[in-house]
KOLDRENFI-486112 format. One record per residue (C-alpha): x, y, z; residue number from 0; residue in three letters. Coordinates in steps of 0.2 Angstrom, whole numbers. Example, Ala and Ser with C-alpha at 12.3 -4.5 7.8 and 13.67 -1.06 7.14 Angstrom:
2
+-------+-------+-------+------+------+
|    xx |    yy |    zz | resi | resn |
+-------+-------+-------+------+------+
|    62 |   -22 |    39 |    0 |  ala |
|    68 |    -5 |    36 |    1 |  ser |
+-------+-------+-------+------+------+
***
This chain:
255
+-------+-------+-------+------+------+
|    xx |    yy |    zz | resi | resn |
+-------+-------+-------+------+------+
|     0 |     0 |     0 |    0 |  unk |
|     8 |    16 |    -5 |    1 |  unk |
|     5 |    31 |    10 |    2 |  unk |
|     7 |    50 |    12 |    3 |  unk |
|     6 |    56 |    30 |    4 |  unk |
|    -2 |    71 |    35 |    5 |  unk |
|     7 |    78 |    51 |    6 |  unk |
|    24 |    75 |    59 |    7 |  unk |
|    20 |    72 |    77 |    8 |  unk |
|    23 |    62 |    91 |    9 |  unk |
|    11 |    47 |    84 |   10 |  unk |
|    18 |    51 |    69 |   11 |  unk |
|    36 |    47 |    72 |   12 |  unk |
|    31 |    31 |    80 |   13 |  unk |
|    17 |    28 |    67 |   14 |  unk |
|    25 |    28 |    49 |   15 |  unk |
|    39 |    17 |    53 |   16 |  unk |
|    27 |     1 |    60 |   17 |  unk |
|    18 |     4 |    43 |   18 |  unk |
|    34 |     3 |    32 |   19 |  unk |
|    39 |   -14 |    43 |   20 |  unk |
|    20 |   -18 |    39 |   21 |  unk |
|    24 |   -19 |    23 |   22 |  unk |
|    16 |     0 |    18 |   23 |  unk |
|    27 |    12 |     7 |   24 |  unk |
|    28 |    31 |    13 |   25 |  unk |
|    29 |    41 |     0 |   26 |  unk |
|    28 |    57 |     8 |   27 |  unk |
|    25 |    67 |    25 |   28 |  unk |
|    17 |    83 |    23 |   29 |  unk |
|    16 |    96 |    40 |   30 |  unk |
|    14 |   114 |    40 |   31 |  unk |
|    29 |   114 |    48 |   32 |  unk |
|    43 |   110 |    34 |   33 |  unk |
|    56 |   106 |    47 |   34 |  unk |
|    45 |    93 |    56 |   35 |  unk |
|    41 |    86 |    38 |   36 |  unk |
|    59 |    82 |    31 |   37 |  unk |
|    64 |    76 |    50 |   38 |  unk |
|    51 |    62 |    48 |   39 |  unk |
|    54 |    60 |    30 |   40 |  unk |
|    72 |    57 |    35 |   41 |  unk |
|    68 |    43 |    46 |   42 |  unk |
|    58 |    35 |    34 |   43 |  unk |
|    65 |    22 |    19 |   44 |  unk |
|    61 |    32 |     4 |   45 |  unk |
|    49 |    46 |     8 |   46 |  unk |
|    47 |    65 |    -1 |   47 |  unk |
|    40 |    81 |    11 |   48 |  unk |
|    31 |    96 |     9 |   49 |  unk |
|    24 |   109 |    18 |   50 |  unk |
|    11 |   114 |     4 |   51 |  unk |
|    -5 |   109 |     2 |   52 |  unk |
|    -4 |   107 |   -17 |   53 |  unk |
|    10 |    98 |   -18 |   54 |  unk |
|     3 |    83 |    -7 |   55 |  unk |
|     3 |    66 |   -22 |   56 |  unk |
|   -13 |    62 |   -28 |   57 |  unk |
|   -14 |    45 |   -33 |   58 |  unk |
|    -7 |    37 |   -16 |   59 |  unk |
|   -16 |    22 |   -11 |   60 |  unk |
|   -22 |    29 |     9 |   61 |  unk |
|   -17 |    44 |    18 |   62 |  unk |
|   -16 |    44 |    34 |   63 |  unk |
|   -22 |    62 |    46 |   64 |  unk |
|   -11 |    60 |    59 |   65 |  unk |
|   -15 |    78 |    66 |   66 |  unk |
|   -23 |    85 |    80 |   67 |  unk |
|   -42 |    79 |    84 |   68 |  unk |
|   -46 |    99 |    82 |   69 |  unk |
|   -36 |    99 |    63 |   70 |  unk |
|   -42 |    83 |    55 |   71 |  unk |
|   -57 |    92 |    49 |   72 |  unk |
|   -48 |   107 |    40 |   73 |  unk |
|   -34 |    96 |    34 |   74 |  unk |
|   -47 |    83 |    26 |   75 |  unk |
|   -56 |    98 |    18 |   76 |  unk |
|   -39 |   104 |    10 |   77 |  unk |
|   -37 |    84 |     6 |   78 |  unk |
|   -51 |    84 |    -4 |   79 |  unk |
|   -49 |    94 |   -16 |   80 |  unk |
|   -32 |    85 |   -21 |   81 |  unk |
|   -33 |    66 |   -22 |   82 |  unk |
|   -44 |    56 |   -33 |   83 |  unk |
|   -60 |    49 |   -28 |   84 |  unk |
|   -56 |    31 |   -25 |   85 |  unk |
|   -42 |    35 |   -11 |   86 |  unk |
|   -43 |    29 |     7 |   87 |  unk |
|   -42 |    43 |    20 |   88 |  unk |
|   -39 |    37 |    38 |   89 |  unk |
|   -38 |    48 |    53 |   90 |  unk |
|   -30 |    42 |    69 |   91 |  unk |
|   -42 |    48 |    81 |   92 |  unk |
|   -49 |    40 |    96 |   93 |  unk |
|   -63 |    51 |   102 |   94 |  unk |
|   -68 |    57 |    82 |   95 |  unk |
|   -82 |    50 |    74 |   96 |  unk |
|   -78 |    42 |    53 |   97 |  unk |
|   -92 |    58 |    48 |   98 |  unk |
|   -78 |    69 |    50 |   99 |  unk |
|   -69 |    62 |    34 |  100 |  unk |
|   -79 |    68 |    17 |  101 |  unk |
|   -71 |    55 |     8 |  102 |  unk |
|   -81 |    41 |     2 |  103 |  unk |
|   -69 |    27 |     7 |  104 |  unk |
|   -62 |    30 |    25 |  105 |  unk |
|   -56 |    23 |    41 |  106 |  unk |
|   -51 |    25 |    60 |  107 |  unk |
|   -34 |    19 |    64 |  108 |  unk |
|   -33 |    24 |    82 |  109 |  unk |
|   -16 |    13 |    94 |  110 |  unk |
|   -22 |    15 |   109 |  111 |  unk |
|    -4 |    22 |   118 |  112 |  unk |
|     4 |    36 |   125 |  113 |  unk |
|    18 |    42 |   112 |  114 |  unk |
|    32 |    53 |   116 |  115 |  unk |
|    46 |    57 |   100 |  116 |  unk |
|    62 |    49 |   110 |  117 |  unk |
|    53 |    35 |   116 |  118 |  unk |
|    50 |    19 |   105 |  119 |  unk |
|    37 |    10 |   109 |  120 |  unk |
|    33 |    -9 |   105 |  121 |  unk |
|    18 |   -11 |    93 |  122 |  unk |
|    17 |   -30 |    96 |  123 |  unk |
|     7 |   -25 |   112 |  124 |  unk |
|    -1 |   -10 |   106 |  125 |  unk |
|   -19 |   -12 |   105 |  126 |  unk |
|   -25 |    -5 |    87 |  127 |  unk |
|   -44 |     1 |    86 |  128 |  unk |
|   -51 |     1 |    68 |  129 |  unk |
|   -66 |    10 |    63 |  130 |  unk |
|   -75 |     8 |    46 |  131 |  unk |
|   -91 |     3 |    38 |  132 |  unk |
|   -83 |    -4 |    24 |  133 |  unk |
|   -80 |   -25 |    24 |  134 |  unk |
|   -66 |   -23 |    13 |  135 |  unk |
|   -57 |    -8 |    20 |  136 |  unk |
|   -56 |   -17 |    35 |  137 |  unk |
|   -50 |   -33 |    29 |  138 |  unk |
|   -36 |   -24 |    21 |  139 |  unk |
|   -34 |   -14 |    38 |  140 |  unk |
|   -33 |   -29 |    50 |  141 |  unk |
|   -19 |   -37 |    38 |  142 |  unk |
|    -7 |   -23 |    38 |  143 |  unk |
|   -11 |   -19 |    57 |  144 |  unk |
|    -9 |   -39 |    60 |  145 |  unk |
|     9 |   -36 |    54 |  146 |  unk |
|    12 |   -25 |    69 |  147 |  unk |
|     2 |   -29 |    82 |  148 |  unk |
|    -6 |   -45 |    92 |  149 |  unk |
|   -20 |   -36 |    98 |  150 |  unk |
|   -33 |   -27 |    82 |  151 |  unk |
|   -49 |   -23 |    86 |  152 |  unk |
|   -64 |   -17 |    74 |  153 |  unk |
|   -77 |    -6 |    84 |  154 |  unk |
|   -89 |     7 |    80 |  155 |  unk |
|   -87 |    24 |    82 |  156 |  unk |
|   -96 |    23 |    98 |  157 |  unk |
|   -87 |    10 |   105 |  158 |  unk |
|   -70 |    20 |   101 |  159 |  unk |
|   -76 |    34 |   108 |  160 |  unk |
|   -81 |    27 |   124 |  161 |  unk |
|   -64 |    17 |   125 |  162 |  unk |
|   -55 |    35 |   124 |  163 |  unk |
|   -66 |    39 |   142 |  164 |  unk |
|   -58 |    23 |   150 |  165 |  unk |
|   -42 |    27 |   142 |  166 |  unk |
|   -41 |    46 |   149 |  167 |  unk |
|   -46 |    39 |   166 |  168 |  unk |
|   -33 |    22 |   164 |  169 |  unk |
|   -16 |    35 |   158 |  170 |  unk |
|   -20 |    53 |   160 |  171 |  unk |
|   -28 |    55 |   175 |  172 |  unk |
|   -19 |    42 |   185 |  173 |  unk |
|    -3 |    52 |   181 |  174 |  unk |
|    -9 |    69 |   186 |  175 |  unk |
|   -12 |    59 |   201 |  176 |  unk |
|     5 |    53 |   203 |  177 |  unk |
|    10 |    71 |   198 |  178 |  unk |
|     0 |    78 |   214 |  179 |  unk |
|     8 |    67 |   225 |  180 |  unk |
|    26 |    71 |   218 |  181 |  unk |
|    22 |    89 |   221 |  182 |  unk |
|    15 |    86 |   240 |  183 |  unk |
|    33 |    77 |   241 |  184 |  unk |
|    40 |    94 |   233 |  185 |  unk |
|    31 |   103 |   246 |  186 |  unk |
|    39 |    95 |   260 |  187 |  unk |
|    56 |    91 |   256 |  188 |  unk |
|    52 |    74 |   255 |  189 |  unk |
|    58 |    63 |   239 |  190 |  unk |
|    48 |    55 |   227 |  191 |  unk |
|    59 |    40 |   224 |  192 |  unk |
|    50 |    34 |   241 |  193 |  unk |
|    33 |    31 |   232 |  194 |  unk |
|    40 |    22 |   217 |  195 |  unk |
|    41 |     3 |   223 |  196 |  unk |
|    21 |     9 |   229 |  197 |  unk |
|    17 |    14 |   213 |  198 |  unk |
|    25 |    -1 |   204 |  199 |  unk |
|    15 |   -14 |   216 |  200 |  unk |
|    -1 |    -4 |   213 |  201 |  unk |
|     0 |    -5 |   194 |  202 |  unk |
|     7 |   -21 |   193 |  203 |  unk |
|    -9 |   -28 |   207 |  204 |  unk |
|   -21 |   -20 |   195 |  205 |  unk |
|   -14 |   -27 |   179 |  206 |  unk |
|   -14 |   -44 |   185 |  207 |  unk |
|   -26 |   -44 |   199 |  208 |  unk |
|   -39 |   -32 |   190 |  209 |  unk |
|   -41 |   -14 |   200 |  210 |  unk |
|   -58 |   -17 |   208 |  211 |  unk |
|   -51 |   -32 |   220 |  212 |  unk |
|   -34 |   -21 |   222 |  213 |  unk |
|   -39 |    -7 |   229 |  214 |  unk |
|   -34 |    -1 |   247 |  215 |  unk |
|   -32 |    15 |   258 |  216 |  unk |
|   -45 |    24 |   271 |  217 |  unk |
|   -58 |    26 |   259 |  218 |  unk |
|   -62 |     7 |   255 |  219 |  unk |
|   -58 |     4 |   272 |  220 |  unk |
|   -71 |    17 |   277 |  221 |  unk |
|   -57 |    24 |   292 |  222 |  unk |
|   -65 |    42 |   291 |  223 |  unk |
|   -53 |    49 |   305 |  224 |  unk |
|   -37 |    46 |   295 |  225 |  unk |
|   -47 |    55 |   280 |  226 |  unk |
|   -51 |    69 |   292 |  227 |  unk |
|   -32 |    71 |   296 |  228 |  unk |
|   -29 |    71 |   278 |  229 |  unk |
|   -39 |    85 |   274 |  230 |  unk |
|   -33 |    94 |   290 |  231 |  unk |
|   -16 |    94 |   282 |  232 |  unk |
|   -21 |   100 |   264 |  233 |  unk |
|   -32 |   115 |   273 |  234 |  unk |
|   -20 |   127 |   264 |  235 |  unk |
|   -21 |   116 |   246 |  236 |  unk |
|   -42 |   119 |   243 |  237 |  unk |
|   -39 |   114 |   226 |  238 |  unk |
|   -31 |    97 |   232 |  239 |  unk |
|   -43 |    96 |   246 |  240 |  unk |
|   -57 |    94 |   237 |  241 |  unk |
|   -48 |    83 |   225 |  242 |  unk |
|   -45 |    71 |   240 |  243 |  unk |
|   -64 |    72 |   245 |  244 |  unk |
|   -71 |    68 |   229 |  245 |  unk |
|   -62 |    55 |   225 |  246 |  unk |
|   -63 |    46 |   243 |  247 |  unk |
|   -82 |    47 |   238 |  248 |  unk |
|   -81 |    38 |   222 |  249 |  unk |
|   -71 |    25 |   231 |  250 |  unk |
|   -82 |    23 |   245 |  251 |  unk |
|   -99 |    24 |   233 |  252 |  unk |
|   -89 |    10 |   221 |  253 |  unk |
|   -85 |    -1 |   235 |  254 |  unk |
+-------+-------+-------+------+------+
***
């Protein structure tokens, strides 16, 4: 399958070489941003860039959005004027619905990870969500993404969108988290480094013993005077207070 991709991000980096070891051809990276555009293009086997609109090939096979949620549908406009009718368009999206694309043959294509441009990531154990109302663009979908990972998956639009939910709940809250606590530790002089074997067996009890049957703390135990002191020590953090109490509620309520 011969591929332009649109944008030259994190998933993008991480993105375009599992498709050339899938067996896909890159033929060019296009980004606003020609120094983003040739740095991806460079990593690539044999790929062109461009950081104009019409120069973007016409006659690749699938083109792949992989922009911000909030660009897709400007960038598919632009698209759309360019390439012939019978191309696939796939955006990489997990909370966008496939109406976003005006193309008649399109696709999600949405790993469910957390990239970062100087980490590799393995794609053997990368969960790959496709959405598409087409039989036969998903067939040729679940092939190339079989090449890179164990784990594909065909969902509605729906499905995807609720998944995104759980997944902002699973990665980015449950950071934030652990970045509150690094900043209490901050606070008081106290080093992170203490929490990390903590954080390690909590992960590693949810993963394996599922998170429901793992969870511990004052809350589950209902011990309401060691919540009380909590608070009393975060009286001059309202912010983180509050925090605190809302989520002891939700623990106590899904216990």
């Amino acid at each position: 399958m011969k591929v332009v991709c649109l944008g030259a991000g994190r998933l993008a980096y991480q993105l375009m070489p599992a498709l050339e070891e899938a067996g896909c051809s890159v033929l060019q990276v296009y980004n606003r941003k020609i120094e983003s555009a040739k740095s991806l293009s460079e990593k690539l086997q044999s790929s062109s860039f461009t950081s104009t609109v019409s120069e973007i090939i016409a006659d690749a096979d699938a083109y792949f959005l992989v922009v911000s949620d909030d660009a897709v549908k400007s960038v598919a406009e632009d698209l759309h004027k360019i390439i012939h009718k019978d191309a696939l368009v796939i955006h990489c999206s997990g909370i966008l619905d496939l109406d976003v694309l005006p193309f008649k043959r399109k696709a999600g294509f949405y790993p469910l990870q957390s990239f970062s441009l100087n980490y590799d990531v393995s794609w053997r154990y990368i969960p790959v969500i496709i959405t598409t109302n087409d039989d036969d663009i998903w067939i040729t979908l679940d092939q190339i993404a079989g090449k890179m990972s164990s784990a594909v998956y065909r969902m509605t639009d729906h499905q995807k969108s609720i998944l995104h939910i759980a997944a902002v709940f699973a990665n980015n809250f449950s950071n934030h988290m652990l970045a509150v606590a690094e900043k209490i530790c901050n606070e008081h002089q106290l080093p992170f480094e203490i929490l990390k074997p903590l954080i390690l067996e909590t992960f590693s009890k949810a993963i394996i013993a599922g998170p429901v049957g793992s969870q511990t703390g004052p809350a589950v135990r209902g011990d309401q005077k060691t919540i009380e002191k909590h608070l009393a020590l975060l009286k001059d953090h309202a912010g983180l207070k509050d925090l605190y109490k809302r989520i002891s509620e939700s623990i106590k309520a899904e216990s």
